[in-house]
Structure formats: structure tokens, C-alpha cells
C-alpha positions as CSV (number, residue, x, y, z in Angstrom):
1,X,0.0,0.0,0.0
2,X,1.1,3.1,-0.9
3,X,0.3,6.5,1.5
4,X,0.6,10.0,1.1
5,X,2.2,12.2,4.0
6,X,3.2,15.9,3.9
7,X,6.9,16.3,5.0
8,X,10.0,14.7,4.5
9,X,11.7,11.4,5.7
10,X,11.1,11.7,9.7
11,X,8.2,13.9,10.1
12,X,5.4,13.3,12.2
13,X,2.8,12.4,9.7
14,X,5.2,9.5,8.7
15,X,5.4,8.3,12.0
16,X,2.1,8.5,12.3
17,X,1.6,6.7,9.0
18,X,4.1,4.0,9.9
19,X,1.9,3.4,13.4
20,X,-1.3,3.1,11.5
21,X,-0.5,1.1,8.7
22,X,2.3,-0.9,9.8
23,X,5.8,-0.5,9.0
24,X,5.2,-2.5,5.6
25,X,3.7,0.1,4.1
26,X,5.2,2.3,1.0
27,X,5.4,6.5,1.9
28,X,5.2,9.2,-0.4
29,X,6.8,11.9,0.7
30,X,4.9,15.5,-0.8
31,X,5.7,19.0,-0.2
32,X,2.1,20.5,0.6
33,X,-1.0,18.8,2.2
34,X,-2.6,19.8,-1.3
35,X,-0.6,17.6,-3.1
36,X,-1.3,14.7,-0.6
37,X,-5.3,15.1,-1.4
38,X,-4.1,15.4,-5.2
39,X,-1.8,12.1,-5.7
40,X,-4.9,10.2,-3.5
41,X,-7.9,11.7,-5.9
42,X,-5.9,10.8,-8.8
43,X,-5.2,7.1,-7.7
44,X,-1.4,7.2,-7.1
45,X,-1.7,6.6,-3.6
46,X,-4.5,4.7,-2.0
47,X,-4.2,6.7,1.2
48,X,-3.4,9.8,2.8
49,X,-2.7,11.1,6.0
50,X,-3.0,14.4,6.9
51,X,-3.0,16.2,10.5
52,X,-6.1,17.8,11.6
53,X,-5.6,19.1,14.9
54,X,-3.5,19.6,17.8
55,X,-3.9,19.5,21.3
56,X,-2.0,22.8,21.9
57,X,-2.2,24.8,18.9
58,X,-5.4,23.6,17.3
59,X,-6.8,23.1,14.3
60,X,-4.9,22.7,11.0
61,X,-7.5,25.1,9.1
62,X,-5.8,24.4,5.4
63,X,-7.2,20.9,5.7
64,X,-10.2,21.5,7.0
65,X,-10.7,23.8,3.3
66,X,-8.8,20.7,1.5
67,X,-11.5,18.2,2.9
68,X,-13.9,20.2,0.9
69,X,-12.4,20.9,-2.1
70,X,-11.6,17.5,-2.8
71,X,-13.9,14.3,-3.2
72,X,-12.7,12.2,-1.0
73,X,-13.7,10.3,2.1
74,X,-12.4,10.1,5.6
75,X,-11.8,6.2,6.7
76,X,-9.3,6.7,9.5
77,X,-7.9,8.6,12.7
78,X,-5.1,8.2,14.6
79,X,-3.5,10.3,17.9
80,X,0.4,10.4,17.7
81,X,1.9,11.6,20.9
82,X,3.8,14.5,19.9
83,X,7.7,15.1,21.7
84,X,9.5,17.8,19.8
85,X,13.4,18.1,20.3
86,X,15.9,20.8,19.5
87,X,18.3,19.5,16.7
88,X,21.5,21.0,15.6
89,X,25.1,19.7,13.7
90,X,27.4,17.2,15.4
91,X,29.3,19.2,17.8
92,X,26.7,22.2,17.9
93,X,25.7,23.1,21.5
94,X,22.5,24.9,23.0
95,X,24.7,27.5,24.1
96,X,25.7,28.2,19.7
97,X,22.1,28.8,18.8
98,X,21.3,31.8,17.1
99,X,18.3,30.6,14.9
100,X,15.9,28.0,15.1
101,X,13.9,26.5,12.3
102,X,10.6,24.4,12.2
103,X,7.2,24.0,10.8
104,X,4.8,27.4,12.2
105,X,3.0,24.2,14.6
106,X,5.8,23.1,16.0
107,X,6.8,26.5,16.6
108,X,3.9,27.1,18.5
109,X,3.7,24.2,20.6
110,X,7.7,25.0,22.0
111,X,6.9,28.7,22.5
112,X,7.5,28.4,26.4
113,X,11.3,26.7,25.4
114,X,11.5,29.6,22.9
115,X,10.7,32.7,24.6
116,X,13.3,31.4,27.5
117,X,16.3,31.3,24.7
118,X,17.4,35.5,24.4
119,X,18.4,36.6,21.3
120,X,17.6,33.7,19.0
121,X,15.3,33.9,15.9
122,X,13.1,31.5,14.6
123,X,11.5,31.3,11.3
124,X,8.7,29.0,9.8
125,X,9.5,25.7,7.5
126,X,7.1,23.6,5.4
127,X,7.9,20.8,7.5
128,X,9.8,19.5,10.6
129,X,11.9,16.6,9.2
130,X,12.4,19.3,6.2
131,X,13.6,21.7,8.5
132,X,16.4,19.5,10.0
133,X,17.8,18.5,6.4
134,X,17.8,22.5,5.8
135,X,20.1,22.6,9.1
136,X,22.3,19.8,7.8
137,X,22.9,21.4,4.3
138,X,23.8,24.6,6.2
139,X,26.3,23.1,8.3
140,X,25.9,25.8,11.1
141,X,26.7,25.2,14.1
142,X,24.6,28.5,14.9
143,X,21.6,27.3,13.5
144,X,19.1,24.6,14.9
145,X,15.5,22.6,14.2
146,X,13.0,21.9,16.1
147,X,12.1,18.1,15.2
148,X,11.5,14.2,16.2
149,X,13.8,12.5,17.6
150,X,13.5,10.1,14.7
151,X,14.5,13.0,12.3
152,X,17.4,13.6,14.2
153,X,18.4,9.9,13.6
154,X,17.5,10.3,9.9
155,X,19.5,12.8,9.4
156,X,22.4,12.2,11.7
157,X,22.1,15.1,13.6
158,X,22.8,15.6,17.4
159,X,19.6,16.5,19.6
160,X,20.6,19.2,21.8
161,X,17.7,19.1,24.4
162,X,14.6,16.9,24.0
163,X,11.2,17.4,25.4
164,X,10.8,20.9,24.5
165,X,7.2,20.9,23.8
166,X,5.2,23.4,26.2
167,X,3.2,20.3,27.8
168,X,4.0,16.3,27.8
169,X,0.1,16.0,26.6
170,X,0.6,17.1,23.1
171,X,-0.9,15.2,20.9
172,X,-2.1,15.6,17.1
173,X,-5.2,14.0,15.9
174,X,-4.5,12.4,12.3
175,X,-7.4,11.6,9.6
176,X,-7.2,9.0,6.8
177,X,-8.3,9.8,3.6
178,X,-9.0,7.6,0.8
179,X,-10.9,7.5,-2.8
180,X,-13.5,5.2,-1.3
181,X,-16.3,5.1,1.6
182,X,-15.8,2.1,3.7
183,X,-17.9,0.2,7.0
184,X,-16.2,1.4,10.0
185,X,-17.9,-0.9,12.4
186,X,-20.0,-0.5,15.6
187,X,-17.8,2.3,17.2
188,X,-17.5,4.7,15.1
189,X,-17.0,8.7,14.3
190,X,-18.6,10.7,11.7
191,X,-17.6,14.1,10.0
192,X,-19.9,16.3,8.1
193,X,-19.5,19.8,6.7
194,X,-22.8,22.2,6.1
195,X,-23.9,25.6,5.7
196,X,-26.8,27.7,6.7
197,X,-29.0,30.7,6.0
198,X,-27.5,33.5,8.6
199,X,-30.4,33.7,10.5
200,X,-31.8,33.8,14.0
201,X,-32.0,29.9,15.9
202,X,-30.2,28.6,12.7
203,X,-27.3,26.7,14.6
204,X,-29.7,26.0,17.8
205,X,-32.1,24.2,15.2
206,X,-29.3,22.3,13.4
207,X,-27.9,20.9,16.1
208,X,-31.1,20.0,17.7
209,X,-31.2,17.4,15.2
210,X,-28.4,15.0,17.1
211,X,-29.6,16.1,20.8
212,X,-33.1,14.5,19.8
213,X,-31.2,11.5,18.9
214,X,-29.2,11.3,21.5
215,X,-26.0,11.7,19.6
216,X,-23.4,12.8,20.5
217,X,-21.1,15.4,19.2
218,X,-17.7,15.5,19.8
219,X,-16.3,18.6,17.8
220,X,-17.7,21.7,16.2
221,X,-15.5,23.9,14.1
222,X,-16.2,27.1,11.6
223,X,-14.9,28.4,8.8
224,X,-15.3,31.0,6.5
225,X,-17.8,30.6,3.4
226,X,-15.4,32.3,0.8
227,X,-16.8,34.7,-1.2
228,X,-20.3,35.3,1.2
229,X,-18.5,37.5,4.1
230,X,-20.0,36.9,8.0
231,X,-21.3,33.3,6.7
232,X,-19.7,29.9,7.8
233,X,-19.2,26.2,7.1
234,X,-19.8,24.0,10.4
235,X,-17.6,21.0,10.6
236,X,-18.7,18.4,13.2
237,X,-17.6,15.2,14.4
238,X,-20.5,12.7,15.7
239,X,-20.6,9.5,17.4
240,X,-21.9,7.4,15.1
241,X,-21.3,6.2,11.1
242,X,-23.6,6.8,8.1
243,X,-24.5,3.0,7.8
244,X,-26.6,3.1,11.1
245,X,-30.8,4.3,10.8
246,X,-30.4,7.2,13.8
247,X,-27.3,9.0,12.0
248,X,-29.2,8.7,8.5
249,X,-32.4,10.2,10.0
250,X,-30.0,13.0,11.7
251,X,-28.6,14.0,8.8
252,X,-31.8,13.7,6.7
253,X,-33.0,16.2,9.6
254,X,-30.3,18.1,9.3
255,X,-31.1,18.6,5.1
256,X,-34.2,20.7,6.0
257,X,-32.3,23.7,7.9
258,X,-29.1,24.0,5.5
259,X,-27.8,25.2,1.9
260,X,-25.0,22.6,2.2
261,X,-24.4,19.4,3.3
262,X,-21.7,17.0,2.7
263,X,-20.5,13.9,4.9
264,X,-16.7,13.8,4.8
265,X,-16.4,10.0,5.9
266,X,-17.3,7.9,8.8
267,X,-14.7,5.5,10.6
268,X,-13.8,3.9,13.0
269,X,-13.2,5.7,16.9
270,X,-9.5,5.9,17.7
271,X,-9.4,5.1,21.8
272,X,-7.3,8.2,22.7
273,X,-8.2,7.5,26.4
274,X,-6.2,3.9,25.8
275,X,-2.9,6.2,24.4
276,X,-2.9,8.8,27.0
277,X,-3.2,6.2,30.1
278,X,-0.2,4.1,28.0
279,X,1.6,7.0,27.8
280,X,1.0,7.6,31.8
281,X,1.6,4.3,32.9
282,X,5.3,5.1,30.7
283,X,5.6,7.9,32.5
């Protein structure tokens, strides 16, 4: 099987992809998370992965839009356990640093590590893993990225202080995407994306849909409907798949009070509680 992943050899996404899949599986490596919905729509890879949110810094909006724009269907999540580490050159120390380089999320989720470092930049990458070959090309000892551990091992780089990340319970929610709707089973998650007519009760009414059902709804997320200013797509993540009679009659509700409605995918429930008392019991 091939699947898609945004980064380079080593970033999270991989990892991620490696854990859900199994370390049999082909990678292909892209540059944007645009191209990973593109080379899965056009059958070069029969998955994706793609990161959707984090604990700490949120929501990865770009993919939220890319979910829409593209047909495809959401068959998979997955929670990796995020530890970010301060890579530099063999020999470099903490002390050398000057500038630091990483993706804009990892950035954010060390900005307790970073604000305690006086005097050193940092400046965005596309990617983590990407960052740390940019470091190795530049062969300054000044200069450092903010990666995996496995990157750092990739890349033969030296990992100058680990466990940077602002909190030990970081953790990024992945999603699956594939060409084709599949069964997910008995426990299982749905997300939908729909629009509505600005008006008063609109959201209250929507939503009343699932509370009559007793289903339950376990995120809510709103973008911007481009091109129609103060209006919003609603993203929401149920309990539930599309092959059971209470979700179908939910979102057959939910038709009457929207302009848009799209089901991005049901699949299976990933037990997070499971990984975070793991990770504990590691701890």
C-alpha cells in the first residue's frame, strides 16, 4: 500500500503513518497537504494522511478547506503523541544557537522553550523533518531545528535538548483519507461539513437534530464561506457512522435547515483515552 504524508523522511505524519498502517507500508513523501489530497484523488496513492488538529495549537484550518475541495472520504484517525526536540550539527551546542527552524505548529507548541532562549530567531519551515535537512545542508553550528527525535536519527544530527514541547500531553489528531467510503464498524465517528441561512436559531435548530437523537457530538468547528463575508461552514464530528438508521435520520433532519451538506467520511473511533493512560503508565 502506498500512502501520502506531507513532509520529508522523519516527520510526524510519517510516524504516524508507519503506526497506523504498519511498517510494511510504501510513503510518499509531498511537499504541501494539497498535493497529498491530489496524488490520492488521482489514484497514485490509495491513502493519505493528513493532521487535523492539535492539542495545543489547534486546528490545522488548510485541511479542513482541502477536505472540501476534494472528493474524498475520511476512513481513519489516529492520535500520535507528539515530543518535539531541539536539533543542531554534530558538535553544535544549546549554548551556539542563534536561529531555530521548524514548521509554524511546531513552533507554536515550543513557544515556552522559545521565549526562554534570548536573542535567537526563529523562522517557519514547510515541514519539521524538512527543517532538520535544511540545518544539515547549512552546516551551522549556529543554526538549529525543532524536530522528532526520529528526524534527528535520519538525518544524523545531534539532539541538543529533548522534550521541549510546552506540555507532555501534546498530541495531534490524524485523519485517513481515501478515494472510497468504507464500513467502520459499531464504534464509530462521523464528520460532516454544512452551511446555513444566517439567521436567527439557525445553529440551535441544526444541532437540535443530534440532541433529539441522542447523539453525540464530539467537535464543532467554523470556517469561513469564501466569497459570502460573516457566513460559515460547520464541521462536526459525531458519534456514530452513516451505515446506522439514527445517524441517517439525523442528517436527513439536518437537510431541511441547511444550503449545504456534505459527509466527509465515517470511521472507526480511535481510543485516545487507551494512548494517553499508555503514555501515563510510561511515564
Amino acid at each position: 500500500m502506498f500512502v501520502a504524508f506531507q513532509g520529508e523522511p522523519g516527520a510526524y505524519s510519517e510516524s504516524a503513518a508507519l503506526a497506523y498502517f504498519g511498517e510494511g507500508i510504501k510513503v510518499e513523501p509531498c511537499e504541501t497537504f494539497e498535493r497529498v489530497f491530489k496524488v490520492v484523488s488521482e489514484g497514485r496513492c490509495e491513502r493519505g494522511i493528513i493532521p487535523i488538529e492539535n492539542s495545543v495549537a489547534g486546528s490545522i484550518y488548510q485541511n479542513y478547506d482541502l477536505l472540501l475541495q476534494f472528493p474524498l472520504e475520511v476512513v481513519g484517525e489516529y492520535y500520535l503523541q507528539i515530543s518535539h526536540c531541539l536539533i543542531g550539527i554534530p558538535g553544535s551546542s544549546l549554548k551556539d544557537i542563534k536561529k531555530i527552524l521548524s514548521h509554524p505548529q511546531a513552533l507554536a507548541q515550543c513557544d515556552r522553550f522559545l521565549k526562554s532562549l534570548e536573542g535567537v530567531k526563529h523562522e517557519p519551515a514547510y515541514d519539521t523533518a524538512g527543517s532538520v535537512r535544511i540545518v544539515k545542508e547549512m552546516k551551522d553550528p549556529s543554526v538549529a531545528a525543532i524536530a522528532s527525535r526520529r528526524a534527528a536519527e535520519i538525518y544524523g544530527m545531534d539532539v541538543l535538548t529533548a522534550n521541549i514541547e510546552n506540555t507532555a500531553a501534546n498530541y495531534t489528531r490524524f485523519q485517513i483519507i481515501s478515494r472510497r467510503r468504507e464500513d467502520p464498524g459499531k464504534d464509530a465517528k462521523t464528520s460532516i461539513v454544512f452551511a446555513m441561512k444566517n439567521q436567527a436559531g439557525a445553529l440551535y435548530r441544526a444541532l437540535s437534530v443530534f440532541a433529539l437523537r441522542d447523539i453525540d457530538l464530539t467537535k464543532i468547528e467554523s470556517r469561513p464561506l469564501v466569497g459570502k463575508p460573516w457566513e460559515y461552514f460547520f464541521y462536526i464530528d459525531l458519534a456514530g457512522s452513516v451505515f446506522e438508521e439514527k445517524v441517517q435520520r439525523a442528517l436527513a433532519n439536518l437537510e431541511e435547515y441547511t444550503t449545504f451538506l456534505r459527509v466527509l467520511g465515517s470511521y472507526p473511533r480511535f481510543a485516545f483515552r487507551d494512548l494517553v493512560k499508555a503514555a501515563e503508565d510510561h511515564d
